[in-house]
C-alpha positions as CSV (number, residue, x, y, z in Angstrom):
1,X,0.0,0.0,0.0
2,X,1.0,3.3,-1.1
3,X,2.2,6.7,1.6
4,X,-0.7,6.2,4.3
5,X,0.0,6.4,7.6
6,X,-0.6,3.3,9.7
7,X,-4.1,4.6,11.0
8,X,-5.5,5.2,7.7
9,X,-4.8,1.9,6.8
10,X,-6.0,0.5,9.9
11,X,-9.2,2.2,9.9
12,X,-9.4,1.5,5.8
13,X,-9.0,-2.6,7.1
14,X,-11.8,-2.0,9.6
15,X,-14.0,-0.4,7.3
16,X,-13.7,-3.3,4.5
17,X,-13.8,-6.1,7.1
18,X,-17.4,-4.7,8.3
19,X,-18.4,-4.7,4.4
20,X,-19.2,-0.7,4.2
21,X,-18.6,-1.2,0.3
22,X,-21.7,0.6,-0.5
23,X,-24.3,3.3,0.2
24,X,-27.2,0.7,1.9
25,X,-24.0,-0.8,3.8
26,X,-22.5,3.2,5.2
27,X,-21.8,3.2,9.0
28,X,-21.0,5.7,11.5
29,X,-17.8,7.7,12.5
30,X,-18.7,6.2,15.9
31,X,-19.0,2.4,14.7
32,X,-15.6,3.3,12.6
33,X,-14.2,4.4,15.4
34,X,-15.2,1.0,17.5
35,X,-14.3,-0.6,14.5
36,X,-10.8,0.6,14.3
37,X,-10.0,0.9,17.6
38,X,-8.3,4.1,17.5
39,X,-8.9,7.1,19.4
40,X,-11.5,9.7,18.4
41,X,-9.5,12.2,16.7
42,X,-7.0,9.7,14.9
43,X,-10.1,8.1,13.6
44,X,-11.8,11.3,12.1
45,X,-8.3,12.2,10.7
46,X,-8.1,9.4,8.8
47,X,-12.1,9.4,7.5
48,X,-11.2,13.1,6.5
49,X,-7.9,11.8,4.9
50,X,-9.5,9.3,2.8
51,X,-12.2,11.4,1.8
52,X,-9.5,14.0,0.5
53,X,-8.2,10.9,-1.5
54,X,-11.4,9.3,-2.9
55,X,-11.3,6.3,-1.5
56,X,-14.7,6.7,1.0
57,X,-17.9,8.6,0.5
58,X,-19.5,10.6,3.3
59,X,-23.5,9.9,2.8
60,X,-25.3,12.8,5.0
61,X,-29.5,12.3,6.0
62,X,-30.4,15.1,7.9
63,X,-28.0,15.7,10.9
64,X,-26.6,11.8,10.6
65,X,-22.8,11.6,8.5
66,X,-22.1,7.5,7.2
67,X,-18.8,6.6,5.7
68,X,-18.6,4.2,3.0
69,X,-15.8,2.6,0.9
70,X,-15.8,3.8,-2.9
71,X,-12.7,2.1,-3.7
72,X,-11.6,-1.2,-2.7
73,X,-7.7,-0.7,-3.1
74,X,-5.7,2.5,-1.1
75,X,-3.9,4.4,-3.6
């Protein structure tokens, strides 16, 4: 994998293990973060960080944000 840093990669593993490949399957930045198990802030740094690269979508409903993978591979 190309220049991540380790918890983008971590949290990119956790969000392809849980199956968030699509827009019915998008889960929380809280279930990420359980997912993940990083901390709070390392865990929104790398959602923000991915979505800068592509790679996730942010699906927004009213006040409610989901994350879901777009890409399969990390650049």
């Amino acid at each position: 994998m190309a220049n991540v840093s380790p918890q983008v990669e971590k949290l990119f593993n956790a969000l392809k293990q849980a199956g968030a490949v699509g827009e019915d399957k998008a889960i929380s930045a809280e279930k990420a973060t359980a997912l993940s198990k990083l901390p709070k802030a390392q865990c929104m740094n790398a959602l923000q960080d991915l979505e800068r690269k592509g790679v996730i979508k942010v699906k927004k409903k009213n006040n409610a944000v989901s994350y879901f993978l777009a890409k399969t591979e990390l650049p």
